[in-house]
N, C-alpha and C positions, 0 to 999 in steps of 0.2 A: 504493500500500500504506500502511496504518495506519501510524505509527511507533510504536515499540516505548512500553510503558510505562516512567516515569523513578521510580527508588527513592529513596525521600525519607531512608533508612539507605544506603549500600553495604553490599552482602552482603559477608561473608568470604568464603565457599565459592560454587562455581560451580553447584550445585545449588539454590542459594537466587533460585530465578528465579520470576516466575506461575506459568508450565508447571506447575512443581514443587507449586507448592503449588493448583495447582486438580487435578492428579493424583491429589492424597495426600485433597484434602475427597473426592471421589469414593470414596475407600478406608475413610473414617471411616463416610460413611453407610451405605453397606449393610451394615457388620457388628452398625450400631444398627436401623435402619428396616428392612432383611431380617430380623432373628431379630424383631421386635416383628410384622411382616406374617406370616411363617412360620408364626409359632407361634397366632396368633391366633384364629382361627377354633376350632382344637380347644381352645383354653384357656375361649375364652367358653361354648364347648358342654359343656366336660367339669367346668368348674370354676365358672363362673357361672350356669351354666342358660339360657344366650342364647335365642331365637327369633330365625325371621326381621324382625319388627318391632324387636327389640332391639340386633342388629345396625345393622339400617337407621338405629335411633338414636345409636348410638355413632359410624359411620361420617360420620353430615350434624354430630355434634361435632367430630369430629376436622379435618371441611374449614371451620370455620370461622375459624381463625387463618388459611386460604387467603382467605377472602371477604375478612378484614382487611387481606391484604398491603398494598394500597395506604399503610399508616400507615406502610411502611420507609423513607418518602420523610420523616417527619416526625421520626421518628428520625435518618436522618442528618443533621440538623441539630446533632446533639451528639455524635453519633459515626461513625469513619469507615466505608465499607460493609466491610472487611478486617478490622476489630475485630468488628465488628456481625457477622460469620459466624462468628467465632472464638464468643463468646457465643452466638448461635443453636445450633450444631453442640453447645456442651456442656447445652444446655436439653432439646436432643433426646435425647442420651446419659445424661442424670442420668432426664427422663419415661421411657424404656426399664429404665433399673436396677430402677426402682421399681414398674414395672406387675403383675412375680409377685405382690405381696405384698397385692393389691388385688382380691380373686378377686371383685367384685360391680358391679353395674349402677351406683353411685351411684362407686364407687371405681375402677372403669376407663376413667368419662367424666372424672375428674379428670387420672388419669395419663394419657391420650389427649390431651385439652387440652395438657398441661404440653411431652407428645413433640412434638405436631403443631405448636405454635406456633414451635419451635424448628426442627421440618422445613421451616414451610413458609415463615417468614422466609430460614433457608438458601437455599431453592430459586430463591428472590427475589432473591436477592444473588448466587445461583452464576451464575446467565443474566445478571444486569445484568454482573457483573466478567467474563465469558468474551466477551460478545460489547465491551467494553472492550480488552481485555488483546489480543483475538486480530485477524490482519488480513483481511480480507474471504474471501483467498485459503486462507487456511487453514483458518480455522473450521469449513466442514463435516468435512473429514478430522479435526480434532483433537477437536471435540465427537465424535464419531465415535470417538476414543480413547479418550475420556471415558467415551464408557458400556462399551466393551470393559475398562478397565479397573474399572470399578464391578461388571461383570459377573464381571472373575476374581477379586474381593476377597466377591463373592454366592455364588462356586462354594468359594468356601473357608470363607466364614462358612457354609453351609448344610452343607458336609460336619463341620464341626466340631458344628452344631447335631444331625445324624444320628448324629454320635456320643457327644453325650452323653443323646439320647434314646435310642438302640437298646442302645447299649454300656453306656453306664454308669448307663444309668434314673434319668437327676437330675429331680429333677422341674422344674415351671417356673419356681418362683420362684430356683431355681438358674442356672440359663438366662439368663433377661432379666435378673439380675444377673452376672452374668460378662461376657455379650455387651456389656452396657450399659456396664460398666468400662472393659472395651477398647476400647469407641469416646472412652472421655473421658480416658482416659492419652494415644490420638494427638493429641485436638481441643489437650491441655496442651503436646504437643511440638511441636505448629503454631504454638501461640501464641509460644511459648520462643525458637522455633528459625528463624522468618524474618519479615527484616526488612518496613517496612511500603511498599508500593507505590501509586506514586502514576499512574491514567491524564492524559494528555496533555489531555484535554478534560475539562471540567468540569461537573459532571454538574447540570443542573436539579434545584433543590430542591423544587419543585413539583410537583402532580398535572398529570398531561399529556394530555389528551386530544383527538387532531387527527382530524379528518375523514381525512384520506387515509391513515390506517390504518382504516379503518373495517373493510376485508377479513381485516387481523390481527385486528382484535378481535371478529369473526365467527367467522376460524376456532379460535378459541383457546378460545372459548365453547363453540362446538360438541366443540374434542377435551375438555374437562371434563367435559362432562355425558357423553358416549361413555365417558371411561374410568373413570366412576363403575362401568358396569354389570359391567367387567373386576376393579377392585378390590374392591367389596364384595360382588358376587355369584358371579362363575365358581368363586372361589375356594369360598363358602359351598357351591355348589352338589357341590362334591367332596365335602366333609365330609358334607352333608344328604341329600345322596339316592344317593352311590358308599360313602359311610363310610370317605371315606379315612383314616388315623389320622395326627399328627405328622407321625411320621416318612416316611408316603405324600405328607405336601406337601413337607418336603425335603425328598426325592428328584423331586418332580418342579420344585421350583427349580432345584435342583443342575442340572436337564436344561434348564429355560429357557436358566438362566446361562452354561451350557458354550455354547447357541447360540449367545448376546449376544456372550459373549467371542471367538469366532472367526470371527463374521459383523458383529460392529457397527461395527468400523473400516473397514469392505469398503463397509457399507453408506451409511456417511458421503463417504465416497471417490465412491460411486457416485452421490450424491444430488448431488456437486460436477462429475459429468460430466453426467448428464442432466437435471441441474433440479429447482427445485424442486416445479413443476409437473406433472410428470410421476412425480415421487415421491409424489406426496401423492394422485392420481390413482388409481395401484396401490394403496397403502393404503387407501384408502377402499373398492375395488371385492371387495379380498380381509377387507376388516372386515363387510361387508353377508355375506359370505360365512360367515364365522367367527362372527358374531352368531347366522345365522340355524340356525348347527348347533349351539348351542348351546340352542339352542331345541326342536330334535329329538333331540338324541341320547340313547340309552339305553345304551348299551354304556360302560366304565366306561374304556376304552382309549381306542378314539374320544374318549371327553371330554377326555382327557387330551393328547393331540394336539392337539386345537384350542386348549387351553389353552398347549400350549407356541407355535404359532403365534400367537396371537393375542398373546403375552409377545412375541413375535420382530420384531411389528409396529410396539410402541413406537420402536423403535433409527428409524424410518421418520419420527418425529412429531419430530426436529430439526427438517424442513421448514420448520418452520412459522420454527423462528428465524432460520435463516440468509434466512429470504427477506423478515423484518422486519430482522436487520442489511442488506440491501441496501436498502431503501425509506425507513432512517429516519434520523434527522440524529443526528449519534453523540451531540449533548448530549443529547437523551431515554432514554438507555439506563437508566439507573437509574429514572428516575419511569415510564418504561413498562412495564419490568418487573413493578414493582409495582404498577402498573392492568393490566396484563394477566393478572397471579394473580388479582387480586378477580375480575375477568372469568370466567374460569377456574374461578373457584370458586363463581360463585351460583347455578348450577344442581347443583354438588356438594353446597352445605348443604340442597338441596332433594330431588334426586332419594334418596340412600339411604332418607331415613325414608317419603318417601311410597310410593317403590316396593319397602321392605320389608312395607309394607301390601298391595302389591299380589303381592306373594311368597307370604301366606299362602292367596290365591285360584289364583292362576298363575304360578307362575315363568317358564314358558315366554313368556309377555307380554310379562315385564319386557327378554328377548333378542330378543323382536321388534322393541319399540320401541327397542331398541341399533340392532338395523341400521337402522330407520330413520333415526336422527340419524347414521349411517355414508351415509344417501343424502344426508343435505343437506347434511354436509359435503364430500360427492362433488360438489353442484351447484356450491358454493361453490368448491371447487380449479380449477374449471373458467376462473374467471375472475382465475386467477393466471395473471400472464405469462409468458412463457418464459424473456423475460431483465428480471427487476425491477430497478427501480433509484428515486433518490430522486425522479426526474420520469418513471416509469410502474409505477406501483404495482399500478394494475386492468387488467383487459384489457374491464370488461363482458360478459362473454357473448361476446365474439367468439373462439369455439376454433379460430383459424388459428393464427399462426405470431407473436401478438402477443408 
């Protein structure tokens, strides 16, 4: 087992532990990144005049501070990754504040930029210090808590988002300023209120990129460019062709969230009994499934269903971490991390805008070619091991018992 991380302050209180504070960043973001996704789509449409090309544009903006990750490795060189999220987390929260007040194309690719770089440095830093902080043993069950609790802090930020849309008719620049607040009052009590922690290994200040992850960096590619088609279209597709309003996409997060929260720790638990291999297998098999009915459906419930299934799928894509924490040498956790976001994101800055092109011909297409990169990342699961570790990473194509 890992040994524990060493604090370079003593806490006072006993709750000033990681645990603690990778619980609480989990709490901060979705009440900022869930009301900024939430509300998005009917904001662009009702208040910017969006199309599907203009979306597609906005969205390949926004994954570009993702294609960048890789530079977190160049920054911590003057600062620590613990700081470094503290600042990220309030860059995401200040972009959210400010996005109401920007109702146009030139003005919501600003404030998108300003969120997203701050999202996806964050997300960068949350994988590097989680699989640091946690021990091999743990980590699927506790990532696994992770998003169960991100999930119940998404079912309370979206009930609160319902009601100040249904209830009290604020409009949006009301909204994304409130929501935005609140996510930067806790990032200030995070910062305040715990001491800074130090991991036991010392993380590569360098870009890292090794051959015998070559199968992580395949599959992390591949889950990119897949959940492009989940984030900037299934959602559009509610608004654009069901008319869902607001408040019809809040409630139907509120209905993701409530799943995440009461299946995600189950399903962390469960990805730590039967593998990662065999998790990442059913994912892929019920995403070709989920892709390709999104491609047929016309019934406005049915869409809506596959929508919370295919939200329910995510809690499923840990896999992929926990089976690079088992393959990889703990000094690359931070510089892989951050090669594995760029990774992660160069088919993101590419597919929204060119497949929002292809939206105005077929949307149906655009969910076909979802499931197809849902079969190649099927091909590719296949050659994860049963039991990874840092001397057998691949199986090759051999689906026995490798």
């Amino acid at each position: 087992m890992n040994p524990p991380p060493q604090n370079i302050t003593a806490p006072k209180y006993a709750w000033q532990t990681p645990q603690i504070f990778l619980l609480l960043v989990s709490i901060v973001v979705p009440i900022a990144f869930a009301s900024w996704q939430a509300l998005l789509n009917n904001f662009v449409i009702e208040k910017a005049g969006f199309t599907g090309a203009d979306i597609g544009l906005l969205q390949s903006v926004r994954e570009i501070p993702g294609f960048l990750a890789f530079t977190v490795v160049f920054v911590l060189l003057f600062i620590r990754e613990q700081k470094f999220m503290i600042v990220a987390l309030a860059m995401l929260s200040i972009g959210v504040s400010i996005t109401g007040f920007f109702p146009s194309v030139l003005g919501l690719l600003m404030t998108t930029l300003l969120m997203s770089t701050g999202f996806h440095y964050f997300e960068t830093l949350k994988q590097s210090l989680s699989l640091q902080w946690l021990s091999k043993e743990e980590a699927p069950e506790f990532l696994g808590k992770l998003i169960a609790v991100g999930a119940l802090a998404s079912l309370i930020t979206y009930g609160v988002l319902w009601g100040m849309l249904e209830i009290l008719k604020w409009d949006y620049w009301h909204v994304y300023l409130v929501m935005g607040s609140a996510a930067l009052i806790v990032t200030v009590f995070m910062a305040l209120a715990f001491p800074q922690f130090e991991s036991t290994t010392i993380q590569n200040k360098n870009l890292v990129l090794r051959k015998r992850y070559w199968l992580y960096y395949a599959l992390t590619f591949m889950s990119g460019a897949r959940r492009q088609i989940f984030t900037v279209f299934a959602g559009f597709l509610m608004v654009e062709k069901f008319h869902y309003t607001a408040a019809d996409i809040t409630l139907l997060f509120l209905i993701n969230f409530a799943f995440n929260f009461m299946f995600a720790k189950k399903i962390g638990r469960f990805i730590g009994v039967i593998g990662e291999r065999k998790a990442m297998i059913f994912e892929y098999c019920g995403l070709i499934l989920v892709f390709v009915g999104y491609a047929l459906v016309h019934n406005e419930h049915l869409a809506a269903g596959l929508y919370v299934i295919d939200h329910l799928f995510f809690a499923l894509a840990l896999a992929i971490k926990t089976y690079f924490q088992k393959i990889a040498d703990p000094k690359d956790m931070a510089s892989t991390a951050g090669v594995s976001f760029t990774i992660n994101h160069i088919a993101a800055v590419i597919i929204p805008v060119t497949f929002g092109m292809l939206w105005l011909h077929s949307p149906a297409a655009v969910f076909y070619i979802g499931a197809l990169m849902a079969a190649v990342s099927l091909l590719l699961a296949f050659n994860v091991p049963s039991k990874p570790s840092m001397d057998n990473e691949v199986c090759w194509f051999h689906w026995g018992k490798n």
